[in-house]
N, C-alpha and C positions, 0 to 999 in steps of 0.2 A: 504494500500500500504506500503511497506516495501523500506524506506530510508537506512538504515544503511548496507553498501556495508557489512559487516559482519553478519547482519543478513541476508543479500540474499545470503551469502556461506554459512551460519549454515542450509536454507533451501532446500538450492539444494543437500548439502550433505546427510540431512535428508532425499529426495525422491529418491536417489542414494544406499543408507544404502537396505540391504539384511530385508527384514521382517522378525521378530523373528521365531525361529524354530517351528513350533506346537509340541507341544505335542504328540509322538506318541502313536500309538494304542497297547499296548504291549499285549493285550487278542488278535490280529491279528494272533499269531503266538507264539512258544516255542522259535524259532532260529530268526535271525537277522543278517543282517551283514551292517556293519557301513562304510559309504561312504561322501566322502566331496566333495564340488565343485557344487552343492551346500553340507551341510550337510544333513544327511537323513540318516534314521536306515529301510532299506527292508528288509522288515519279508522271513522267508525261509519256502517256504511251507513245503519241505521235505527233511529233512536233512539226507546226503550223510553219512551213518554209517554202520554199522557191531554190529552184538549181543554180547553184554560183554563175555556170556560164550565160545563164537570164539578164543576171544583174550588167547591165550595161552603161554608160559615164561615169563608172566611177572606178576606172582600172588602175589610178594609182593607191590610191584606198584599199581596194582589194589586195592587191600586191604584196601593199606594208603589213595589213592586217592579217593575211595568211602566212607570213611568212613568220610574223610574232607569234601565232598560233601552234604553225609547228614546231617551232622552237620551245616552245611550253608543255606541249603532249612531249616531246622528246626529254622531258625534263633539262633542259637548256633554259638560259635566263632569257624572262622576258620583262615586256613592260606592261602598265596599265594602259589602256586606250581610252581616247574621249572622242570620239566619235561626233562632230558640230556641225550644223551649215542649214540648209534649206531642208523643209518640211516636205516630206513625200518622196524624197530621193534617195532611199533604199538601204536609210543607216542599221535601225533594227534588223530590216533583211539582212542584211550581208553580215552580222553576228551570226542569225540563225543558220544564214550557207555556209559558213565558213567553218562552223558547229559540225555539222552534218557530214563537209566534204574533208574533215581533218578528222572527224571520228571513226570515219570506213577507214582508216588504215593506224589510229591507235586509238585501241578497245577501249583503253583506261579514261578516255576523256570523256567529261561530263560537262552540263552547262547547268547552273541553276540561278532559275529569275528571281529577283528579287526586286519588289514592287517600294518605292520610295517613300512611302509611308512608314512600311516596317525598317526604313535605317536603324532608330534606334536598339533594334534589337540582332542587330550586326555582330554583334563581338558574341553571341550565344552560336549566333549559324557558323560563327570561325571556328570556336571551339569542335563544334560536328564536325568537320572538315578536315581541320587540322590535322589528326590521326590516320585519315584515311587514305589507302592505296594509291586511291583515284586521284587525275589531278581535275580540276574545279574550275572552269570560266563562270564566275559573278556576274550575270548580267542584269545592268538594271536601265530602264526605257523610260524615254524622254524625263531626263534629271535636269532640274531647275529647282531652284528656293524663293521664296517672296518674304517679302517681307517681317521680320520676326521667325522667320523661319530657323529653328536652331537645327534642323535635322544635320545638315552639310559636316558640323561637327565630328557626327556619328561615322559619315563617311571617310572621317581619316582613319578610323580603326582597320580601313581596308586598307588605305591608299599607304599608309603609313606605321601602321600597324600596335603603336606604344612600345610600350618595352618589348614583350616578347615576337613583336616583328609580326609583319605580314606572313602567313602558311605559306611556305613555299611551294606547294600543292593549288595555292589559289591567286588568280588573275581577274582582275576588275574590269570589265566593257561596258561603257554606258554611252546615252547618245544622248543626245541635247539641241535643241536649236539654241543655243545659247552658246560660242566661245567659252565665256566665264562665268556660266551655270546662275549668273546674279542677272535681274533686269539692269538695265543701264542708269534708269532714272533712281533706283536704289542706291547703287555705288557711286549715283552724283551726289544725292542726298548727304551719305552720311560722309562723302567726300565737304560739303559744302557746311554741314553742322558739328564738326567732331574739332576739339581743340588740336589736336594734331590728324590732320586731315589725310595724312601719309599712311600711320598706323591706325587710322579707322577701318579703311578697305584695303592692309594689306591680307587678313588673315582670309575673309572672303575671297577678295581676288586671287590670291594664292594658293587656292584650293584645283585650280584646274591644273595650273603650275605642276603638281604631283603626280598628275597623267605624264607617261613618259615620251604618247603617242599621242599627237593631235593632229587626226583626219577632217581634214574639211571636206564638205556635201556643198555641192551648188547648183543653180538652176540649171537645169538642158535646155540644150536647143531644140529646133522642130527637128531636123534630122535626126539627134539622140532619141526623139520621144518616140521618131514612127520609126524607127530603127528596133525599138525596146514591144512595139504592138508587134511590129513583124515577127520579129522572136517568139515572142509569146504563141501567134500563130500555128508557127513551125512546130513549136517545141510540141503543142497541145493537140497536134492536128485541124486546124482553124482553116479551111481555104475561104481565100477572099482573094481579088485583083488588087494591082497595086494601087490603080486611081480610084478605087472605092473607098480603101482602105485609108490612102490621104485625105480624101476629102469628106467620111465621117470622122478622124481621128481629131481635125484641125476641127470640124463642128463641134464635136466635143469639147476639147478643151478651152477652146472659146465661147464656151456655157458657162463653163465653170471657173475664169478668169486665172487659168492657172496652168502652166505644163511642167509635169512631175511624173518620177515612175508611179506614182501611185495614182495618177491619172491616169496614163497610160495603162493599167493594170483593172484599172474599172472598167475602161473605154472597153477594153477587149474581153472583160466578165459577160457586158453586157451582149460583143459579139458573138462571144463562145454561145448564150444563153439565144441566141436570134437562131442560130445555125443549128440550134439542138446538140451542141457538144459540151458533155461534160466532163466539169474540171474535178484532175487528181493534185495531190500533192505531196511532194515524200515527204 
């Protein structure tokens, strides 16, 4: 029997406390995506991607990003990437192709999402990690902070790791329309109100800084865009003529005030869906 009114709170706390995390099954699955409340890493059976040779304007991007990929599954050193630049031009995809097309030839690589909300609970999913066989690309999609936003903090536990250092089993890939993950009108802000104006936004603006790779994304031209339907055609079995295909590709995105692969990638959804072809995806 337990007299000491503190040890009957140390044990009720104790049978209240969350049981440790198991261990999960990381031969369950290549993909993963990372969830709290409770925490938990659910395997993806099959992940939402596009074939690398699809992805077209952006071949130097591709290049540097597969080539720090392999060099990671190889356990060779790599860097973090920040992945920047215009909306709809194929930064997320080309994580997940590049995922895809460096894991067919080493088993051991994984990706696991992680959704920007849950940063804080960053240094829990390293410790799962840490230990394990596999090596780990971190990926987290369209990363930006606003205002009072403290999350960016959390993300130096990846980028930088504290004392006991980044896993070296885990690589960070995130994409952002944002260079410096801050709106502009912020870091004028506390640029314009901070008595030393220098060390206000050095710590935010210095947060991309620890990306070791920074990919710029920028707009295509028409030729890249019907370049990218054409592909898509080919790849999915799509026939259509050439002057048909320019001249709904260019109505299209003159609907929608915008040319991007991810226009392009509509534009030919809604082809494929005209023609009666349906779309796969590995």
């Amino acid at each position: 029997m337990i007299d000491d009114p503190m040890d009957r709170i140390a044990e009720a706390l104790e049978r209240m406390a969350p049981a440790p995390l198991a261990a999960p099954d990381f031969d369950a699955a290549t993909a993963f995506v990372w969830h709290t409340e409770p925490d938990r890493l659910e395997p993806v059976a099959k992940v939402s991607r596009v074939d690398l040779p699809l992805l077209l304007g952006v071949d130097r991007a591709r290049d540097t990003l597969l080539q720090n990929t392999r060099q990671f599954a190889a356990g060779l050193p790599a860097n973090n990437a920040l992945l920047w630049g215009a909306r709809g031009m194929g930064k997320s995809s080309l994580v997940k192709a590049i995922h895809g097309d460096v894991a067919a030839t080493h088993e051991a690589l994984r990706i696991v999402e992680l959704q920007r909300e849950d940063l804080p609970s960053v240094g829990r999913l390293l410790n799962l990690l840490r230990g394990a066989s596999q090596r780990f690309i971190l990926f987290c999609d369209d990363l930006s902070f606003g205002n009072d936003d403290a999350h960016y903090k959390s993300l130096k536990a990846v980028l930088d790791g504290g004392i006991e250092g980044r896993p070296e089993n885990v690589v960070l890939y995130a994409t952002s329309n944002r260079r410096h993950l801050m709106p502009r009108d912020m870091i004028e802000n506390e640029r314009g109100s901070a008595i030393n104006p220098a060390e206000a936004v050095e710590e935010k603006v210095s947060l991309s800084d620890r990306f070791g790779l920074w990919l710029g994304f920028h707009p295509c031209d028409q030729d890249q865009y019907l370049a990218m339907i054409r592909g898509y055609c080919d790849a999915h079995g799509v026939e259509i003529d050439d002057a048909t295909l320019r001249a709904e590709a260019i109505e299209w995105q003159a609907t929608r005030g915008s040319r991007s692969g991810r226009v392009a990638w509509q534009y030919f959804v809604d082809l494929a869906g005209r023609k009666g072809v349906t779309l796969t995806t590995s």
